[in-house]
Backbone bond lengths (Angstrom), bond angles and torsions (degrees), N, CA, C in turn:
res aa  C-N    CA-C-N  psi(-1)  N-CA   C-N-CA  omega(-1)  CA-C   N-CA-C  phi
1 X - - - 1.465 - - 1.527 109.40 -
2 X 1.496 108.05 145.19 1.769 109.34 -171.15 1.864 89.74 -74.24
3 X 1.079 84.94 145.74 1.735 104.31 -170.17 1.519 87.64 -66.10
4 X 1.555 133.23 -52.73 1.432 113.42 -170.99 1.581 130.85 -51.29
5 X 1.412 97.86 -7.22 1.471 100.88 -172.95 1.465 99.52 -140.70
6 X 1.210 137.55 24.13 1.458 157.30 141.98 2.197 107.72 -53.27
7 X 1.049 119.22 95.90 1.093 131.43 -179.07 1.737 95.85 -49.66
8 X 0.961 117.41 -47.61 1.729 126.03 -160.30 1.505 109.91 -51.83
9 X 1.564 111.30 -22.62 1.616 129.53 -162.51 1.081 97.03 -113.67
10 X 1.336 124.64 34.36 1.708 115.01 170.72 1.986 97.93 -138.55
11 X 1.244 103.18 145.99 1.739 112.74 174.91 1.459 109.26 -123.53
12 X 1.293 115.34 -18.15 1.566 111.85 -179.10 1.574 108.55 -122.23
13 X 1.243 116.95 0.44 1.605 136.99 -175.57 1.319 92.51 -105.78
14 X 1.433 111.55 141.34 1.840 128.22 159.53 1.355 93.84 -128.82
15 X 1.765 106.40 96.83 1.454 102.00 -178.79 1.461 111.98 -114.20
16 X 1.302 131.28 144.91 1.608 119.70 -168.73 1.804 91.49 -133.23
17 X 1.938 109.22 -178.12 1.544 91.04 170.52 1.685 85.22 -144.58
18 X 1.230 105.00 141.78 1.909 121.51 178.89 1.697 88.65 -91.79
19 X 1.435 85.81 176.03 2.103 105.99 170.20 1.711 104.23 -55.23
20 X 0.968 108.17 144.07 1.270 123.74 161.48 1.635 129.54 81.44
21 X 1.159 101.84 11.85 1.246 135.07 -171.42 1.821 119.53 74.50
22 X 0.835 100.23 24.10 1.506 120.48 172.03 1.794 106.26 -61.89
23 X 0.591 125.40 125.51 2.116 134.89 -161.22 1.801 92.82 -125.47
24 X 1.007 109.65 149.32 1.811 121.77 166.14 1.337 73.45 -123.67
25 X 1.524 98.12 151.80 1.566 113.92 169.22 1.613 89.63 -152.74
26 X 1.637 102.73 115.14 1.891 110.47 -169.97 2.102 84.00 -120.17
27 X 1.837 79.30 137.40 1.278 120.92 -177.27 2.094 89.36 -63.28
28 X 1.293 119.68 110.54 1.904 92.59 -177.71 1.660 114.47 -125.05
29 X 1.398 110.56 60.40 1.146 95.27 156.92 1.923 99.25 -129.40
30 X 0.839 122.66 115.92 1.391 133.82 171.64 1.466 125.42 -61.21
31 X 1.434 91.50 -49.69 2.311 104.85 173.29 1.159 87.59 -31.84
32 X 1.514 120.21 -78.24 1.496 136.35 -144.94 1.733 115.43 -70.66
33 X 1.517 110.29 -5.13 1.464 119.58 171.52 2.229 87.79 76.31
34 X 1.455 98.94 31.26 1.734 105.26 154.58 2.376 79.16 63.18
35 X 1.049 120.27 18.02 1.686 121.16 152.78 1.790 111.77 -35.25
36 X 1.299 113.20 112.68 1.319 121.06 144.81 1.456 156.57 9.45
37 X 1.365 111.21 3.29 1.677 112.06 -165.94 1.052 111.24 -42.51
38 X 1.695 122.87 171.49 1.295 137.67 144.54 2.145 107.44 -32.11
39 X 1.383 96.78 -70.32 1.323 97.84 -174.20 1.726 137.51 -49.52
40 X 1.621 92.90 -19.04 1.453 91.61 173.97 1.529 107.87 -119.62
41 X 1.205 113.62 22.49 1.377 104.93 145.41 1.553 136.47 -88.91
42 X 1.326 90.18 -39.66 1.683 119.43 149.36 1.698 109.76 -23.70
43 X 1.402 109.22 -68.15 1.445 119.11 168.67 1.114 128.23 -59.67
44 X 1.378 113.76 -38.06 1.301 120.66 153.99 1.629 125.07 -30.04
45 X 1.171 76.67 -68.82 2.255 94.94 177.24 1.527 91.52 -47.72
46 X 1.265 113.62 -69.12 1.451 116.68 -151.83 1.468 110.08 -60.37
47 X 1.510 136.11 -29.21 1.410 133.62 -172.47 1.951 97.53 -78.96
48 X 1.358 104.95 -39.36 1.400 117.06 -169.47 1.390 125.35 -63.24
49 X 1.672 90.16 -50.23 1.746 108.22 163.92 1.668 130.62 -45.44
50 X 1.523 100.77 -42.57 1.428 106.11 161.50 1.427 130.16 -133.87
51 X 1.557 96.70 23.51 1.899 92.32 152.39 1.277 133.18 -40.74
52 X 1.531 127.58 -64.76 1.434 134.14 -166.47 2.175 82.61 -62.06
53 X 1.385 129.04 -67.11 1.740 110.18 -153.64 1.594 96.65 -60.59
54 X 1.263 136.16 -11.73 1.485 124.37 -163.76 1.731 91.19 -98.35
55 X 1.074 127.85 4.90 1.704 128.78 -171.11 0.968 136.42 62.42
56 X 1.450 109.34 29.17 1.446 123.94 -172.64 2.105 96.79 -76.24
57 X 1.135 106.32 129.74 1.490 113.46 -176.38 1.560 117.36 -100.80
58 X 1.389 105.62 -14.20 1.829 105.23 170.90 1.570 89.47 -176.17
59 X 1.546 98.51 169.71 1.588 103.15 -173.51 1.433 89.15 -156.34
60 X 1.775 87.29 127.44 1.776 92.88 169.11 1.268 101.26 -91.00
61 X 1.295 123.87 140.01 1.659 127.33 153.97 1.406 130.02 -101.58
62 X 1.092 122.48 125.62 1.448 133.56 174.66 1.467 139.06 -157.31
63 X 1.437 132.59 -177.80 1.541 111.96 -161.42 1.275 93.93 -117.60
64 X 1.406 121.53 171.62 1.525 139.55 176.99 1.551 105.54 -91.67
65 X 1.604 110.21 122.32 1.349 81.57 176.68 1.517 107.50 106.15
66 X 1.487 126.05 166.37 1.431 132.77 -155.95 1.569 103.55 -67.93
67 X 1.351 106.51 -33.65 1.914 110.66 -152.83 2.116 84.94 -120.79
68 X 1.606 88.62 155.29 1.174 117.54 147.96 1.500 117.35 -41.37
69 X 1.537 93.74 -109.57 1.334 107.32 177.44 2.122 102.44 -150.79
70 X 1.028 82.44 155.51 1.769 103.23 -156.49 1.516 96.65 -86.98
71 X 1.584 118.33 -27.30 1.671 122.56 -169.23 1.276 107.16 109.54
72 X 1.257 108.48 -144.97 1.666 121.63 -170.09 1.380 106.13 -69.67
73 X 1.347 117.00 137.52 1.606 98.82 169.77 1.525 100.41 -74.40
74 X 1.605 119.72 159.11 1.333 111.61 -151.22 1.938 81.95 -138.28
75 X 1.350 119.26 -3.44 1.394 126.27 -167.08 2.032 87.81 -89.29
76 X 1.582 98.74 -55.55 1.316 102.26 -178.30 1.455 117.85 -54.05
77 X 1.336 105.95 -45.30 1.742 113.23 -167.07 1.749 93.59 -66.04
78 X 1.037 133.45 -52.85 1.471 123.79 -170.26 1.598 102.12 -90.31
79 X 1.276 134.10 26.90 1.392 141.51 151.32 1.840 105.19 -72.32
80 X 1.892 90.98 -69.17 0.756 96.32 170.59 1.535 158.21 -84.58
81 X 1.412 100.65 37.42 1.362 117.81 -177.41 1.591 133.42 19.95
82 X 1.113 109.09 42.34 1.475 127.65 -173.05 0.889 122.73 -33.72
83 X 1.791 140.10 128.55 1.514 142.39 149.91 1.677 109.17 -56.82
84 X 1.488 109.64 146.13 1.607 117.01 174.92 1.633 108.28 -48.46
85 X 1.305 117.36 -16.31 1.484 103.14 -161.70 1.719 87.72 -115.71
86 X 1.250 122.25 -47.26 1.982 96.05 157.87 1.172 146.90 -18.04
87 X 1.692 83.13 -57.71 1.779 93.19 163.17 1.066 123.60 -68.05
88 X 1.221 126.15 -39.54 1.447 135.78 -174.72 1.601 104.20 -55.14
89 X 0.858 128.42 -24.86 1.796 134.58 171.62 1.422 101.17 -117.15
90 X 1.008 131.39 52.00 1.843 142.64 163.08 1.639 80.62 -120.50
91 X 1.973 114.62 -56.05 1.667 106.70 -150.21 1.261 85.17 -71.65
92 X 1.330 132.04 -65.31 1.497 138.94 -163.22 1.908 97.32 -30.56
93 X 1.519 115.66 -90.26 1.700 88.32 171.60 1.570 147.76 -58.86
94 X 1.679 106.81 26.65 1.342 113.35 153.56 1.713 104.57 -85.12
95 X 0.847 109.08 -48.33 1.403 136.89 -176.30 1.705 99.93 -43.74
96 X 1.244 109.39 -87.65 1.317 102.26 164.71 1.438 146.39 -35.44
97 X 1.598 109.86 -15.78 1.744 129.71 -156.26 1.960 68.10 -105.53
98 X 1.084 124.27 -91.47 1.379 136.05 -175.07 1.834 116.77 -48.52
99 X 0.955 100.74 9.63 1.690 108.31 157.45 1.441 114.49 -118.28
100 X 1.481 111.43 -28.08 1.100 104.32 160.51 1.753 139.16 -65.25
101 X 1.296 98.04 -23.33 1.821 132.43 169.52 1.387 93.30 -63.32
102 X 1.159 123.56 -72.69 1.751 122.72 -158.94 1.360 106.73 -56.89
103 X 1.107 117.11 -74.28 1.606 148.98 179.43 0.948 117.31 -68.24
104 X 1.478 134.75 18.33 1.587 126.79 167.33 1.060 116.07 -128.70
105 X 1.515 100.23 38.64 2.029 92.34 166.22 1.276 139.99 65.66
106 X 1.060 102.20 -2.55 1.586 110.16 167.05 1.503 119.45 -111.44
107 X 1.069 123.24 132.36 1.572 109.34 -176.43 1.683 102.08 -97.45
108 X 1.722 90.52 142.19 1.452 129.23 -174.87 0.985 120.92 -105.90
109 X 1.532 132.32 100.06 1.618 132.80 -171.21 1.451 93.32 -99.90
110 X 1.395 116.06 119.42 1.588 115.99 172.12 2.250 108.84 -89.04
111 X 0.994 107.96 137.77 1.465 126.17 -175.06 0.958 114.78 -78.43
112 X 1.200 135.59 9.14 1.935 138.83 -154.12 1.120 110.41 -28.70
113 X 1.682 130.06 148.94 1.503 128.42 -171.06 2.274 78.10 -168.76
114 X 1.298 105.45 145.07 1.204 119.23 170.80 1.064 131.25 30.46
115 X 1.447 142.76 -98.72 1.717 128.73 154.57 1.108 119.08 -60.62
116 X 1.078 132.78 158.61 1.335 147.44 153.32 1.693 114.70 -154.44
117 X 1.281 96.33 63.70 1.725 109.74 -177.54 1.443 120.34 -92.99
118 X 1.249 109.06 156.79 1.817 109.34 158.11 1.679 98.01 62.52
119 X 1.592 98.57 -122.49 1.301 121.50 -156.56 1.650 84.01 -77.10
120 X 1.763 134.28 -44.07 0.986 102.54 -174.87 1.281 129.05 -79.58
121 X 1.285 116.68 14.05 1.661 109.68 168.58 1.267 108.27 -77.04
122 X 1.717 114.43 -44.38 1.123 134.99 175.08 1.848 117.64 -30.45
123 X 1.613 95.04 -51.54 1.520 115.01 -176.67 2.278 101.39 -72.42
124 X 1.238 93.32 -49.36 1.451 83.63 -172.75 1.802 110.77 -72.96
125 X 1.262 124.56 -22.27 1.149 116.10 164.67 1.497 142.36 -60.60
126 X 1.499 97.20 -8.56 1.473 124.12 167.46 1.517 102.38 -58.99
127 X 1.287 115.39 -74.89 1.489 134.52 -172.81 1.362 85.45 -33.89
128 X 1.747 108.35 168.27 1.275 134.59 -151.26 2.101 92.34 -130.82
129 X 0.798 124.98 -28.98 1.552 128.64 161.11 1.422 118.44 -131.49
130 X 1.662 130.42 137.30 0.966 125.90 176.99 1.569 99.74 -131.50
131 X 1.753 104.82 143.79 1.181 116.11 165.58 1.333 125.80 -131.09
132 X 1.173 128.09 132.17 1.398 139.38 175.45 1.514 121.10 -96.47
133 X 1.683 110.20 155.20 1.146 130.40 151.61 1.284 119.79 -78.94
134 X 1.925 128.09 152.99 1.233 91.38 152.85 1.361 157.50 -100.22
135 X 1.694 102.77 47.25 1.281 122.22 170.80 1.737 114.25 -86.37
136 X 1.311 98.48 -10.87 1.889 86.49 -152.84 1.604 91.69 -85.85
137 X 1.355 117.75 176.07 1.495 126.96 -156.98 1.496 102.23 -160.57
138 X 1.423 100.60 125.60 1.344 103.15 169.91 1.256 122.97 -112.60
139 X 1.396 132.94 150.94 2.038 142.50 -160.69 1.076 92.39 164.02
140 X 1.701 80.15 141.16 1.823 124.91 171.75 1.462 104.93 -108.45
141 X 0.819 118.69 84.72 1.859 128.83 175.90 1.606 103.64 -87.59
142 X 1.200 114.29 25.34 1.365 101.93 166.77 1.643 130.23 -63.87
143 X 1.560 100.32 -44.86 1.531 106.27 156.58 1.652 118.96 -37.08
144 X 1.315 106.34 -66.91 1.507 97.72 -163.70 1.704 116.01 -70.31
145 X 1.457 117.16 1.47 1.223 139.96 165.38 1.372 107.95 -64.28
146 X 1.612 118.34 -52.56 1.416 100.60 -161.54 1.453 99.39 103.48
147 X 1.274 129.77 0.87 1.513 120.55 -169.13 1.870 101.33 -134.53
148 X 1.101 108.13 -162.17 1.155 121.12 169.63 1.612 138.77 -142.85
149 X 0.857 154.20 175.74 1.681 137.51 169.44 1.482 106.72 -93.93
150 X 1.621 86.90 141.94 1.672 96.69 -175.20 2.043 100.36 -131.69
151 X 1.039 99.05 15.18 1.696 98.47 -165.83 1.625 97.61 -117.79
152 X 1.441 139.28 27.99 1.086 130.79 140.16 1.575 93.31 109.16
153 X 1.418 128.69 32.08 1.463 133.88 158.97 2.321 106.67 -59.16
154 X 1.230 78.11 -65.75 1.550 86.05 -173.56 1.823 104.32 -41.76
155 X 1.055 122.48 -34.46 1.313 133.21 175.31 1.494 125.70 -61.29
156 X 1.621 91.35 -70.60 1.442 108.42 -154.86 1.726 93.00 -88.16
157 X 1.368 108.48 -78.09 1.284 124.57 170.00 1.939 114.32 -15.48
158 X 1.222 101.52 -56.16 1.372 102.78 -173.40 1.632 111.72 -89.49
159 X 1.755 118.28 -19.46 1.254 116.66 154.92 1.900 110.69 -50.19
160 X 1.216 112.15 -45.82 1.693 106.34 -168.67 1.700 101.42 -82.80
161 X 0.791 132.11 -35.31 1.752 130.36 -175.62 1.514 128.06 -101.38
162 X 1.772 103.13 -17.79 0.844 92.96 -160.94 1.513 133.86 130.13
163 X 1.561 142.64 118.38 1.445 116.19 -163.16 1.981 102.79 -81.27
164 X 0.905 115.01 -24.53 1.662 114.61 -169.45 1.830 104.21 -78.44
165 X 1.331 86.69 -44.03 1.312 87.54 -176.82 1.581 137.20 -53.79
166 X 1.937 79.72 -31.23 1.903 99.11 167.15 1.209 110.50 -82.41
167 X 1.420 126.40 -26.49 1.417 139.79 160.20 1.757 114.32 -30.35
168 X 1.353 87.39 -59.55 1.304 83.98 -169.93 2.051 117.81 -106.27
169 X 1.082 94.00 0.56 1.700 104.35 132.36 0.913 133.96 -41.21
170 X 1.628 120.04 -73.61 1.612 130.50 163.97 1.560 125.85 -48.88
171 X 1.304 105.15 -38.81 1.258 95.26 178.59 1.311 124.27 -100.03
172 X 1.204 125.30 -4.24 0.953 128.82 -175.22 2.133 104.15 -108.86
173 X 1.119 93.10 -45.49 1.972 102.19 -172.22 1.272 110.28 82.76
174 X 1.688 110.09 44.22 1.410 103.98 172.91 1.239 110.76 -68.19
175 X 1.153 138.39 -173.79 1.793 149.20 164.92 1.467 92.81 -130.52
176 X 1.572 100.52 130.18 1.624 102.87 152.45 2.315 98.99 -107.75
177 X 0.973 71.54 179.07 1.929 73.58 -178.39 1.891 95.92 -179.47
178 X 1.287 121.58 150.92 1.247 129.31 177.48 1.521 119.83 85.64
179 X 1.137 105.13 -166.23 1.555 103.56 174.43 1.556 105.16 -57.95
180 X 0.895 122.63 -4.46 1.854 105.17 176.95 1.338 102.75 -110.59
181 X 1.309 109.51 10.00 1.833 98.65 160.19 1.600 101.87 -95.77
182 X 1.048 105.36 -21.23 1.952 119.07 -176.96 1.738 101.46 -53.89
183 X 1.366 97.76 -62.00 1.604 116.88 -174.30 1.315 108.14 -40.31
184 X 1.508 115.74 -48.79 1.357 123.37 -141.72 0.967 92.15 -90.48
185 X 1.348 146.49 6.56 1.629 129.47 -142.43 1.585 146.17 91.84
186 X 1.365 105.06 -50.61 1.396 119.25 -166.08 1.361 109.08 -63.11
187 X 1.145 113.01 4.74 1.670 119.46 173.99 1.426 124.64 177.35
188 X 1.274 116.26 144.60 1.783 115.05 179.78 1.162 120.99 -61.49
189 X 1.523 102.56 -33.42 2.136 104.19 -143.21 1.316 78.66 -115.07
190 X 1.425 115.53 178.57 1.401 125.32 125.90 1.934 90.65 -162.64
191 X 1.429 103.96 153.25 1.281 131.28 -149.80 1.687 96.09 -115.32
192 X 1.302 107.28 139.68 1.685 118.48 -158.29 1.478 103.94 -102.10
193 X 1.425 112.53 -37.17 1.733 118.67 165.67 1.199 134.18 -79.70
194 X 1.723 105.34 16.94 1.223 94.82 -171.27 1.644 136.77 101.09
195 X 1.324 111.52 -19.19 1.509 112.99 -179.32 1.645 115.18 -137.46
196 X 0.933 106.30 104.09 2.055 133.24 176.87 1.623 72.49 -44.95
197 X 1.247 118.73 -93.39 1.363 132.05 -177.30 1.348 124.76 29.75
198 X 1.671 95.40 -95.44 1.543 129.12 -162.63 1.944 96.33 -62.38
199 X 1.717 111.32 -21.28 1.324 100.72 -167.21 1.854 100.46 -104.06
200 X 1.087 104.55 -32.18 1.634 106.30 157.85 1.518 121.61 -20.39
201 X 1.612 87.75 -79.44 1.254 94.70 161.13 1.718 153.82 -49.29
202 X 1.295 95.95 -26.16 1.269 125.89 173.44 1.682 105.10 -77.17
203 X 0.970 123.28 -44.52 1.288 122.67 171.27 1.691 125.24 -83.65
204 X 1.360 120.72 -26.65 1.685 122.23 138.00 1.297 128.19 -39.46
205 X 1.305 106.24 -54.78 1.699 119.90 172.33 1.498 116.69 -42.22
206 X 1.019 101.39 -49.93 1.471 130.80 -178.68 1.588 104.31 -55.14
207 X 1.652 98.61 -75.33 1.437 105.51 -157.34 2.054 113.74 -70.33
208 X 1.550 106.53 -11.63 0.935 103.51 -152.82 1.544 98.21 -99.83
209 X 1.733 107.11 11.40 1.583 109.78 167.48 1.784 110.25 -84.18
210 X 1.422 102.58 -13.07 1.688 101.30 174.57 1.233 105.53 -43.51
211 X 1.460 105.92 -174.33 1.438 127.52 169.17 1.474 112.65 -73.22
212 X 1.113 137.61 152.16 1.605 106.80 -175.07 2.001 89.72 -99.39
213 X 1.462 122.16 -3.58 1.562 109.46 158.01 1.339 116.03 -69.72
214 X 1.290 112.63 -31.43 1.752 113.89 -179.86 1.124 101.59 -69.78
215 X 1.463 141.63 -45.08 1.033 153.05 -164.48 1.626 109.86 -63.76
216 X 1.193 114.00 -74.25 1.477 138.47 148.31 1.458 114.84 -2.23
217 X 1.461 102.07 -58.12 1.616 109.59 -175.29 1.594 100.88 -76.60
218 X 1.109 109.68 -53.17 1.665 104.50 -150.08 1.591 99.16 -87.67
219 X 1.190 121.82 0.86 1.972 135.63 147.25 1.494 120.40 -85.06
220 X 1.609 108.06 -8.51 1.548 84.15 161.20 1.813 96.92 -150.43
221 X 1.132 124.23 -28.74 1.431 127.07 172.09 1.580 132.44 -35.25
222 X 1.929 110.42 -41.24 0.994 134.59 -170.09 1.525 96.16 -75.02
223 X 1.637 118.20 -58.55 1.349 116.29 -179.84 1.127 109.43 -67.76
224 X 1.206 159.56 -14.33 1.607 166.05 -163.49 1.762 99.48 -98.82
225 X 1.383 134.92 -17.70 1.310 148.03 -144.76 1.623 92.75 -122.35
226 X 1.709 114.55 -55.81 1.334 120.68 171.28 1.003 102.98 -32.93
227 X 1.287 125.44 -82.39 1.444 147.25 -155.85 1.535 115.75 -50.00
228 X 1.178 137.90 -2.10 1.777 151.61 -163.29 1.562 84.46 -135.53
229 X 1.707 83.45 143.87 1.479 113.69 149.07 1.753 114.58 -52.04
230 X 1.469 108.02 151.70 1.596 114.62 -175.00 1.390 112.93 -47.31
231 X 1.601 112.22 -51.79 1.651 120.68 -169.88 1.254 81.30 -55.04
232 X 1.428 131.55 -93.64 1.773 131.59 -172.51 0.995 121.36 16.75
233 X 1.875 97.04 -85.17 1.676 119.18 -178.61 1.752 111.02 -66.07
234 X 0.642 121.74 19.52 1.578 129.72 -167.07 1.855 91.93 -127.44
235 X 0.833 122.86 -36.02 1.611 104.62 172.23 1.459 109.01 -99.80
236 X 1.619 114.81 -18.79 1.494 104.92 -178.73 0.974 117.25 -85.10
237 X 1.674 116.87 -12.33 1.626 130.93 168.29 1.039 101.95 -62.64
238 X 1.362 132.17 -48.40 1.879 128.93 -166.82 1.360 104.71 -78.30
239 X 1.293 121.11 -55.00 1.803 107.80 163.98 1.106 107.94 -27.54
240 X 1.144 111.73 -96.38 2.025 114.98 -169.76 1.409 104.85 -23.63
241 X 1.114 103.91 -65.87 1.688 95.56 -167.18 1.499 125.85 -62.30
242 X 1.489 108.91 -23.06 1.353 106.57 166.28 1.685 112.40 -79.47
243 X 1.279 112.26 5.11 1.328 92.14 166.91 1.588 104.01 -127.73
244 X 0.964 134.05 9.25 1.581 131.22 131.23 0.985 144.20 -41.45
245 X 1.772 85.49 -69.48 1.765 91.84 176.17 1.580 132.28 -77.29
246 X 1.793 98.87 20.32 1.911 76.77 174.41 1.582 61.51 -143.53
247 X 1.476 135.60 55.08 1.651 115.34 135.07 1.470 115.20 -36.75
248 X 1.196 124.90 149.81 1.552 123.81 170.35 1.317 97.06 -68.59
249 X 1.322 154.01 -49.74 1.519 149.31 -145.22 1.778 96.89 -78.16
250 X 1.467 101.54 -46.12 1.614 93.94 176.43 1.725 117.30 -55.62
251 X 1.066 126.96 11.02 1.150 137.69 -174.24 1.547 132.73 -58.21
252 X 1.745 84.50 -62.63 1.521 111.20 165.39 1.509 119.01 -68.25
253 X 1.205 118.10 -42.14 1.692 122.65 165.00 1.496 116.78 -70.66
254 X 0.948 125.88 -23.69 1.515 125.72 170.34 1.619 95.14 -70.18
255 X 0.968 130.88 -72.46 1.456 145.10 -159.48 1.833 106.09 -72.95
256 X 1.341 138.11 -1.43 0.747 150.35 159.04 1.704 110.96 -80.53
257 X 1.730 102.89 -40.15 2.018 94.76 -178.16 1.366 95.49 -86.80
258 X 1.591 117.67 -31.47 1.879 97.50 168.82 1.458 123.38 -43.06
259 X 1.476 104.07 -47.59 1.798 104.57 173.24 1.371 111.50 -87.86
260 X 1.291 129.04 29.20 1.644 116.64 167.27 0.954 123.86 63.00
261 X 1.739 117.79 5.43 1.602 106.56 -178.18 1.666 98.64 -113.89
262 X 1.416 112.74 52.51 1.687 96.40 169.66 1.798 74.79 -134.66
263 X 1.614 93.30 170.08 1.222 120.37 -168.33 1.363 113.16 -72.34
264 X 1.721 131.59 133.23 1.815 120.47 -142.44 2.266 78.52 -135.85
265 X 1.666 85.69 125.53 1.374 75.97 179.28 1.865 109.76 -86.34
266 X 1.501 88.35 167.48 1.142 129.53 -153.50 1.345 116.33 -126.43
267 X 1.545 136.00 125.13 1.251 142.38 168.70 1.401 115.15 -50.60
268 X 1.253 106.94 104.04 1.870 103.89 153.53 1.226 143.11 7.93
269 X 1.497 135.27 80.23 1.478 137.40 -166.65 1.359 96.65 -64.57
């Protein structure tokens, strides 16, 4: 087994693999409410870095245990009494672990369950779909910390809500949670019985019958497109797509809706 996706080589990862190359990858330390170390971000990079060459086709993410993830561990960071420029390469490999999430082609359904604070909003905003219970809760308590976000809030966070809105997150430590975290952004789904889970999954299942080039593109292309001026994204959109849309594999599915026998969507019962 490729060591990146070898369960045996992980201490802060509980990683398993379903049919189809579908991967759970669980946040696993629980004490810590699934908290942040150095070490499992590290792992982070490393499962992320070579998911898509090891064939991993979608990855659910989620934590062990009541909560997501709690954020930074904040026991470690004031253990370790950090210089400004330490930290400054602590954020840099969040940065890297969570660019690798956006931008690497694999799509990431995050599982949300109870916290999802700080660094872990930070972490689930990476992912490419998020779903909630309606227990889970989202806040940036960095203000009332005394600290600030260094894992791509100002970015990501305020790309989905909004810049004021994260504004006043931070300073204040509101929590949204429920259908009005739905509204706002911070997530697609949220699940009426109770389980992020069962629908996570349901939507991996799904996505991970794509093409993994279709897949590929619209997991890292779309964010790569954000990022450029219109003229830019307007020719880097037509690249991609001219080399998508006549993959040889898209072949059989193209030529399947010519003959009417592939599945023709349909409005919402």
């Amino acid at each position: 087994m490729n060591d990146v996706v070898n369960p045996a080589t992980y201490e802060n990862l509980a990683i398993s693999e379903r049919d189809n190359g579908l991967f759970i990858v669980t946040l696993n330390r629980p004490t810590k409410r699934n908290a942040l170390d150095v070490a499992t971000i590290e792992e982070l990079i490393r499962f992320f870095s070579g998911a898509r060459t090891a064939g991993v086709r979608a990855v659910v993410l989620t934590g062990e245990g009541d909560h997501f993830c709690a954020g930074l561990d904040l026991v470690e960071h004031w253990k370790a009494d950090r210089s400004p420029d330490d930290f400054m390469h602590v954020c840099l490999r969040w940065h890297e672990a969570f660019n690798k999430m956006e931008y690497g082609g694999v799509p990431i359904i995050a599982a949300l369950k109870g916290a999802v604070v700080g660094g872990g909003l930070e972490l689930a905003s990476a992912a490419h779909i998020r779903v909630i219970d309606p227990g889970t809760y989202f806040a940036l308590p960095e203000g009332q910390r005394g600290i600030f976000t260094g894992g791509g809030a100002t970015i990501r966070v305020s790309d989905m809500i909004g810049k004021y809105r994260m504004i006043d997150m931070i300073l204040t430590g509101r929590v949204y949670q429920g259908q009005e975290a739905v509204d706002l952004g911070l997530a697609q789904y949220i699940t009426e019985d109770g389980g992020s889970m069962a629908k996570a999954m349901e939507l991996a299942d799904q996505i991970a019958q794509n093409l993994p080039l279709t897949n590929f593109a619209i997991c890292s292309a779309i964010s790569h497109l954000n990022n450029m001026s219109g003229m830019d994204a307007a020719y880097a959109e037509a690249v991609v797509g001219g080399v998508v849309n006549t993959q040889p594999a898209a072949r059989e599915r193209l030529e399947a809706f010519a003959n009417k026998t592939a599945a023709r969507v349909r409005p919402n019962s």
